[in-house]
PyMOL CGO cylinders between C-alpha atoms (Angstrom):
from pymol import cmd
from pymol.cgo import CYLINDER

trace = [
    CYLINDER, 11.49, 242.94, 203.14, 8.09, 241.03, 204.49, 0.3, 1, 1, 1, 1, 1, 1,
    CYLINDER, 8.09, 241.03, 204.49, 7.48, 242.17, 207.57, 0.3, 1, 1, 1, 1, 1, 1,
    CYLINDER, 7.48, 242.17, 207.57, 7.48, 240.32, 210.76, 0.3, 1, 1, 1, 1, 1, 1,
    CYLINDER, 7.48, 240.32, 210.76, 4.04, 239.13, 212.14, 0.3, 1, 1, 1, 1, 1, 1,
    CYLINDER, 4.04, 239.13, 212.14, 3.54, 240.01, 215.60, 0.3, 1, 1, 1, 1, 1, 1,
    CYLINDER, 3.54, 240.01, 215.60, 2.98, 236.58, 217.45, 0.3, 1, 1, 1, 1, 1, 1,
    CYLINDER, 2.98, 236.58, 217.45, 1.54, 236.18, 220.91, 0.3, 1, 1, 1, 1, 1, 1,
    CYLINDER, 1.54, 236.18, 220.91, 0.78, 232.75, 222.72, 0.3, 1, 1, 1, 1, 1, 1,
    CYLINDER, 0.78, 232.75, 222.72, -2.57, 232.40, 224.68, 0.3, 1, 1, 1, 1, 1, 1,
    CYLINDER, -2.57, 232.40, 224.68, -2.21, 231.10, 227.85, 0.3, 1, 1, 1, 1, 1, 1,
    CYLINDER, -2.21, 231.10, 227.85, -5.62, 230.87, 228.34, 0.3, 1, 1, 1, 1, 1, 1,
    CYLINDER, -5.62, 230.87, 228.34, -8.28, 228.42, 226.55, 0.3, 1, 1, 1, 1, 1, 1,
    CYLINDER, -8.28, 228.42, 226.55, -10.71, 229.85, 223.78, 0.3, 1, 1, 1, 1, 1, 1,
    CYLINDER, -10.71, 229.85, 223.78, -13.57, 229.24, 226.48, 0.3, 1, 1, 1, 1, 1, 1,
    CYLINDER, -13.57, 229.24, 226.48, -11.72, 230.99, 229.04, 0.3, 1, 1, 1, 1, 1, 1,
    CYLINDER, -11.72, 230.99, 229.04, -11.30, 234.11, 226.94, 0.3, 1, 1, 1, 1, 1, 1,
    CYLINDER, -11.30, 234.11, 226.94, -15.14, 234.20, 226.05, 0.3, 1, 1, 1, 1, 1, 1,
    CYLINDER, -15.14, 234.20, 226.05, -16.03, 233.67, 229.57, 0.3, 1, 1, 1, 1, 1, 1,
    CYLINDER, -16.03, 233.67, 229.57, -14.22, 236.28, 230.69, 0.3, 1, 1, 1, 1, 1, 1,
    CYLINDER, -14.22, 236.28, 230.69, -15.44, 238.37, 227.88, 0.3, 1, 1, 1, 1, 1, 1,
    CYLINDER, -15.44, 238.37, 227.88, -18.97, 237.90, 228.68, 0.3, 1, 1, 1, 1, 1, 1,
    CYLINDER, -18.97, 237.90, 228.68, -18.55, 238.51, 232.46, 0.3, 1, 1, 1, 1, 1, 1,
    CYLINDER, -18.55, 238.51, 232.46, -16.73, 242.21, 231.28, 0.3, 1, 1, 1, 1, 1, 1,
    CYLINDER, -16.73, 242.21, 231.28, -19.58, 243.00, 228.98, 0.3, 1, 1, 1, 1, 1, 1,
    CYLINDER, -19.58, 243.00, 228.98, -22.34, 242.32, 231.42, 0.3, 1, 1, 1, 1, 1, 1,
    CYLINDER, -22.34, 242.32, 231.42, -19.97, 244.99, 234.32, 0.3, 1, 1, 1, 1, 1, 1,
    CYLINDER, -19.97, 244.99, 234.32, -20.66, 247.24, 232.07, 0.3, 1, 1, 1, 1, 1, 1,
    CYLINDER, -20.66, 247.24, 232.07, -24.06, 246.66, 231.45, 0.3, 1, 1, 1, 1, 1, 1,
    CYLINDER, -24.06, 246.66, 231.45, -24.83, 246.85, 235.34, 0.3, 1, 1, 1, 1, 1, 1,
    CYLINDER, -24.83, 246.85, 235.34, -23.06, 250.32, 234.92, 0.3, 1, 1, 1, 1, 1, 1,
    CYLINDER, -23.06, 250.32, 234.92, -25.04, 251.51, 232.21, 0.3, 1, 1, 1, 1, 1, 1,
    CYLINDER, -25.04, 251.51, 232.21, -28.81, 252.73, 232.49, 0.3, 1, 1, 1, 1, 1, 1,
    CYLINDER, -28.81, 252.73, 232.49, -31.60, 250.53, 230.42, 0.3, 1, 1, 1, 1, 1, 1,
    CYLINDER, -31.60, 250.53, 230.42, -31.56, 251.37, 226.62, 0.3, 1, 1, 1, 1, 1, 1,
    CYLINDER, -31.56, 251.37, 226.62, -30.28, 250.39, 223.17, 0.3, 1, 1, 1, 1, 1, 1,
    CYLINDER, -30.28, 250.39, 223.17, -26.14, 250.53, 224.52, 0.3, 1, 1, 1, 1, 1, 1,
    CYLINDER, -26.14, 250.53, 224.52, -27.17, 248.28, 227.82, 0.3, 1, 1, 1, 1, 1, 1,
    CYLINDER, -27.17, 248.28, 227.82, -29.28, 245.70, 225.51, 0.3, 1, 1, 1, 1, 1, 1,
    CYLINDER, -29.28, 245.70, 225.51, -26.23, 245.12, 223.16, 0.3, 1, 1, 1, 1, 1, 1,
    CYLINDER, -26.23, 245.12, 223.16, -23.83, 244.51, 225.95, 0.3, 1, 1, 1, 1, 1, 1,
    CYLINDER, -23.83, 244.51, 225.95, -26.10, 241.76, 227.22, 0.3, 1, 1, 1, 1, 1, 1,
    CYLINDER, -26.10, 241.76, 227.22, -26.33, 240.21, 223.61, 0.3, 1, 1, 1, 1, 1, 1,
    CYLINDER, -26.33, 240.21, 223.61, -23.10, 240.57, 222.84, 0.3, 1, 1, 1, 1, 1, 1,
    CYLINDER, -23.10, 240.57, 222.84, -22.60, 238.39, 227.14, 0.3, 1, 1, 1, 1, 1, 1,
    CYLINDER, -22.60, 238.39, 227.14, -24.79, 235.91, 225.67, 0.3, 1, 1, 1, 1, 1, 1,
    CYLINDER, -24.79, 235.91, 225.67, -23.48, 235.34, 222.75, 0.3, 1, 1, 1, 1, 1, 1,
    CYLINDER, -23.48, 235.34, 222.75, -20.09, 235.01, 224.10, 0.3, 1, 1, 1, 1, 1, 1,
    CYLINDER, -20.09, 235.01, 224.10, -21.02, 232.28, 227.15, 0.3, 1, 1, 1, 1, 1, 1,
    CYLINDER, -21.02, 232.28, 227.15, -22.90, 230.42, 224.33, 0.3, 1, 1, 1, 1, 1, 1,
    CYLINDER, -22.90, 230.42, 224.33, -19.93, 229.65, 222.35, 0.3, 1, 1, 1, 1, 1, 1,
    CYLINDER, -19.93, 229.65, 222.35, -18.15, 228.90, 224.67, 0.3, 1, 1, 1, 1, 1, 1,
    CYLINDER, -18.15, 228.90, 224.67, -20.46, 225.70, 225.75, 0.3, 1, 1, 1, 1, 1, 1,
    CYLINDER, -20.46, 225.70, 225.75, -20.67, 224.74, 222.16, 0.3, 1, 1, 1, 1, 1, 1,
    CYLINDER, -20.67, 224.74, 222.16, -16.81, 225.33, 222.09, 0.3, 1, 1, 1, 1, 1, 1,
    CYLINDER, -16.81, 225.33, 222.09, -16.45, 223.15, 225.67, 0.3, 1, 1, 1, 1, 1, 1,
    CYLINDER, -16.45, 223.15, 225.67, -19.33, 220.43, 223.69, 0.3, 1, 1, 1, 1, 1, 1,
    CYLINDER, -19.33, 220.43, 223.69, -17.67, 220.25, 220.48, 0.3, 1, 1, 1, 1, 1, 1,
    CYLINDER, -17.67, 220.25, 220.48, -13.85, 219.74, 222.05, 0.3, 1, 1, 1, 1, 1, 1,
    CYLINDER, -13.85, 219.74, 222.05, -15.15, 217.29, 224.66, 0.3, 1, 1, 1, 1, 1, 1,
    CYLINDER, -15.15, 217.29, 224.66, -13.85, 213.47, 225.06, 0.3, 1, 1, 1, 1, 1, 1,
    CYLINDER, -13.85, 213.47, 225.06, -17.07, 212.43, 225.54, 0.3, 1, 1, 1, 1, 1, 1,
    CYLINDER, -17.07, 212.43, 225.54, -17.92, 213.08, 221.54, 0.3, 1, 1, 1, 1, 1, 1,
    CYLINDER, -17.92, 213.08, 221.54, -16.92, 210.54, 218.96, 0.3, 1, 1, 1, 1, 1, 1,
    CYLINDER, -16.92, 210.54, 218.96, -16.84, 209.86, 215.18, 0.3, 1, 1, 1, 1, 1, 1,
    CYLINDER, -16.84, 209.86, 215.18, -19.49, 207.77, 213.63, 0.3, 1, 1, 1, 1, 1, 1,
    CYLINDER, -19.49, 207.77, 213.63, -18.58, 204.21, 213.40, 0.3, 1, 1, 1, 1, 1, 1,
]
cmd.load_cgo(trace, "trace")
């Protein structure tokens, strides 16, 4: 018997999600003190907020196929 995949629908966008994920990371960065652990909570911030311009740039109207 296969089993049964647990499916969830997103009710928010991809760049939503990454917002949101960046804006968590860099909470806890402000919580933290400087060092290694703070440093890779910013990264992993900008990162996130990056793709999720190139996500909002690639999926906008305003691109089109070469004619």
């Amino acid at each position: 018997m296969a089993a049964k995949r647990n499916r969830r629908k997103n009710f928010k966008d991809t760049s939503e999600r990454l917002l949101e994920s960046a804006a968590e990371a860099r909470a806890q960065a402000a919580m933290l003190p400087p060092g290694p652990l703070q440093r890779e909570l910013l990264r992993k911030a900008r990162e996130a907020e990056t793709t999720a311009h190139l996500n909002d740039w690639l999926t906008s109207s305003g691109l089109r196929p070469p004619k």
